[in-house]
TORKOL-4160 file (C-alpha; in steps of 0.2 Angstrom, whole numbers, padded with zeros to 4 digits, m for minus):
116
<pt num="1" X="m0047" Y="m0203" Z="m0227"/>
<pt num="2" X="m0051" Y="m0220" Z="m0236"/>
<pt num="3" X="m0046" Y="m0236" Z="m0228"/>
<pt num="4" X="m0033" Y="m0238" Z="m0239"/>
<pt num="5" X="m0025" Y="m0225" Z="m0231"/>
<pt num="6" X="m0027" Y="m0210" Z="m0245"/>
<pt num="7" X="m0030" Y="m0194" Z="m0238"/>
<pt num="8" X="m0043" Y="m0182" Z="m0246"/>
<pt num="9" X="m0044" Y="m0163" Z="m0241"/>
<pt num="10" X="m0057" Y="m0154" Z="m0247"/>
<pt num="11" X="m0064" Y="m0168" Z="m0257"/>
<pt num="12" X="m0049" Y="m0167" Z="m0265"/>
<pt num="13" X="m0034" Y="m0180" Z="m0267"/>
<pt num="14" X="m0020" Y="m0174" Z="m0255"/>
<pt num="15" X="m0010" Y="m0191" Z="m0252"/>
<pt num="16" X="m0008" Y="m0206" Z="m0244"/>
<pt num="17" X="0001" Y="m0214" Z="m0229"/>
<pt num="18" X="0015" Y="m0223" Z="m0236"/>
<pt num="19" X="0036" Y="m0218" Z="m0233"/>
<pt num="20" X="0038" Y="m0234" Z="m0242"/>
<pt num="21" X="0049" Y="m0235" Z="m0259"/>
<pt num="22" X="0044" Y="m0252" Z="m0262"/>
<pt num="23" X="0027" Y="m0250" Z="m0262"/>
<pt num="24" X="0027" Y="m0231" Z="m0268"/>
<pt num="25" X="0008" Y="m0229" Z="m0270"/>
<pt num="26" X="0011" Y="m0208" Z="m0266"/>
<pt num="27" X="0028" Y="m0203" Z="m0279"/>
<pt num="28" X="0036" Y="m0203" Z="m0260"/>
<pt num="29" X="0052" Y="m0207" Z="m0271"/>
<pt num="30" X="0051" Y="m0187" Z="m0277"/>
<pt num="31" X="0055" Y="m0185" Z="m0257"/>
<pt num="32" X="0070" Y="m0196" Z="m0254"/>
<pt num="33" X="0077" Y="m0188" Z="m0271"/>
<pt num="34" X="0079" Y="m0173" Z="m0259"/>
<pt num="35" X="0099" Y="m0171" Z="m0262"/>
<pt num="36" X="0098" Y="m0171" Z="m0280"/>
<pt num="37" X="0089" Y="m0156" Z="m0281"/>
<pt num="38" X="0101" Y="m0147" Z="m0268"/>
<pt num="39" X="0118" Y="m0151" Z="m0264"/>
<pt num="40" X="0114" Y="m0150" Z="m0245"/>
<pt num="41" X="0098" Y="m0146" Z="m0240"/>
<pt num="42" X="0098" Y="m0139" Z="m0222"/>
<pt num="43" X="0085" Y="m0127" Z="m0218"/>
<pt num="44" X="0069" Y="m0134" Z="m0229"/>
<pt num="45" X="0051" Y="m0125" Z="m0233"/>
<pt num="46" X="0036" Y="m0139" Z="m0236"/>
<pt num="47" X="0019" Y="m0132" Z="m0242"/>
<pt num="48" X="0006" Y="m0144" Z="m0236"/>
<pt num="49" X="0007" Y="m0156" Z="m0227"/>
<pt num="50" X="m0008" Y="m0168" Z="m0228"/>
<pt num="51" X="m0002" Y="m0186" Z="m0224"/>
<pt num="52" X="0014" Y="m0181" Z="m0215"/>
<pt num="53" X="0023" Y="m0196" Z="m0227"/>
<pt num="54" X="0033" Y="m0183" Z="m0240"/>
<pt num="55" X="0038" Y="m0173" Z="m0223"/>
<pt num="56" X="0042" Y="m0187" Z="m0213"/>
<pt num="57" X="0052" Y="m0192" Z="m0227"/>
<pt num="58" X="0064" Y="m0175" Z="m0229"/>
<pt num="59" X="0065" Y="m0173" Z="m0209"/>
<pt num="60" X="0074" Y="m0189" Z="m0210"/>
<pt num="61" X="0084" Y="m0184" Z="m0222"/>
<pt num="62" X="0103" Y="m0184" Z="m0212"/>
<pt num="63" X="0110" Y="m0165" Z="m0220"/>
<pt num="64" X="0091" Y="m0158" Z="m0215"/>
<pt num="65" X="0092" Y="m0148" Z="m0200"/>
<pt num="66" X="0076" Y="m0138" Z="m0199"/>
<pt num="67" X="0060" Y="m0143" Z="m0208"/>
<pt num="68" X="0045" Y="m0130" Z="m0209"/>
<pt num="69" X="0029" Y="m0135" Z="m0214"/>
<pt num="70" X="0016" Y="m0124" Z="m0217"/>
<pt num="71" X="m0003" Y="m0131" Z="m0218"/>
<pt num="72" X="m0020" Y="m0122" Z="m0220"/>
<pt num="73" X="m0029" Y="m0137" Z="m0213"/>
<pt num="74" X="m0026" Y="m0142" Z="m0195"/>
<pt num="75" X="m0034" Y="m0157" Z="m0197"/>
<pt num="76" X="m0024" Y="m0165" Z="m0206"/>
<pt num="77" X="m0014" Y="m0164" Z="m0187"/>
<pt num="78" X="m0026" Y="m0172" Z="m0178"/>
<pt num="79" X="m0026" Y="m0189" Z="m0193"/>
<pt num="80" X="m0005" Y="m0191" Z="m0190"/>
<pt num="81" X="m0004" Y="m0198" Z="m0172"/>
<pt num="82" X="m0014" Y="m0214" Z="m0178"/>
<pt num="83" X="m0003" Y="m0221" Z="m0194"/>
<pt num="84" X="0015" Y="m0225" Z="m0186"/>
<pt num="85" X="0025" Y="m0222" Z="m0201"/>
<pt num="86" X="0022" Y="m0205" Z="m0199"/>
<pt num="87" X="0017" Y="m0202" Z="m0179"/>
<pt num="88" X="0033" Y="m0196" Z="m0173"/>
<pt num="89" X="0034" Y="m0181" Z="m0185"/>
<pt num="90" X="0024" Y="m0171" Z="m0174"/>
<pt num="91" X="0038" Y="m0174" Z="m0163"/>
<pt num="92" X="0053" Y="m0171" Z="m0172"/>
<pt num="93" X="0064" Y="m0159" Z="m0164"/>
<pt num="94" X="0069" Y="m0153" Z="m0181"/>
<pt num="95" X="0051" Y="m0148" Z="m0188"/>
<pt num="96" X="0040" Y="m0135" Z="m0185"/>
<pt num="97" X="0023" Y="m0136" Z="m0190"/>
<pt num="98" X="0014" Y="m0121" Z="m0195"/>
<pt num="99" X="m0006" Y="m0118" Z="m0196"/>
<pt num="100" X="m0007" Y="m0103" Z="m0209"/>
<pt num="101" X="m0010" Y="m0100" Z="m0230"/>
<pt num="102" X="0005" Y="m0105" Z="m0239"/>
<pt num="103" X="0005" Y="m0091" Z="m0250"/>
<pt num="104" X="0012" Y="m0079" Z="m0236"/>
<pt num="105" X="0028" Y="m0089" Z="m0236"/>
<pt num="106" X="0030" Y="m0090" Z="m0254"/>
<pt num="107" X="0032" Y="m0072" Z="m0257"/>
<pt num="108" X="0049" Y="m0073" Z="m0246"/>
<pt num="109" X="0054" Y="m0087" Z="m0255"/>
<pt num="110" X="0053" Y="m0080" Z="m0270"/>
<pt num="111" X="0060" Y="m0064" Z="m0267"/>
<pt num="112" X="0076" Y="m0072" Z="m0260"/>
<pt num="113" X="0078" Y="m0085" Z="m0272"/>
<pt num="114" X="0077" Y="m0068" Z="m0287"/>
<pt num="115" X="0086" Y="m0058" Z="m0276"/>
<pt num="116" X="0104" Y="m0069" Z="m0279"/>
């Protein structure tokens, strides 16, 4: 992590730890479009979670009831607890937090999603 708060995994840019709008230095306005993409998203799957900013984002959306985040890197757990704007994720009653390879869970959603 840089001191200006961007994340890097792998040497690669992963995000930035920022919920803001105002100063939208992460696209974090993608996140809080939530409902225009889904009438009433209720039971949500996030690949990667990096920063935590988009997640803490969509668990705080009000028709969002269930948030799973699945994350290859457990790291990025451990660099949450120190940025407030996204601390209390880890805590959210509504989100579970997964350590595994996105992929898996993509195969599921994909299959549903072809299968209606």
């Amino acid at each position: 992590m840089t001191p200006d708060g961007t994340v890097y995994g792998g040497a690669i840019y992963d995000g930035r730890f920022s919920v803001s709008l105002v100063d939208d230095r992460n696209i974090i306005a993608r996140a809080y479009a939530l409902s225009a993409f889904h009438p009433a998203p209720k039971d949500v799957l996030m690949i990667g979670l990096a920063s935590g900013s988009w997640a803490q984002v969509v668990a705080n959306h009000p028709q969002v009831e269930k948030l799973t985040l699945v994350e290859i890197n457990p790291g990025y757990l451990n660099l949450i607890p120190h940025h407030p704007e996204v601390a209390s994720l880890l805590h959210n009653p509504k989100v579970d937090i997964v350590i595994d390879d996105g992929r898996r869970w993509l195969w599921g959603v994909t299959r549903t999603a072809n299968s209606t």
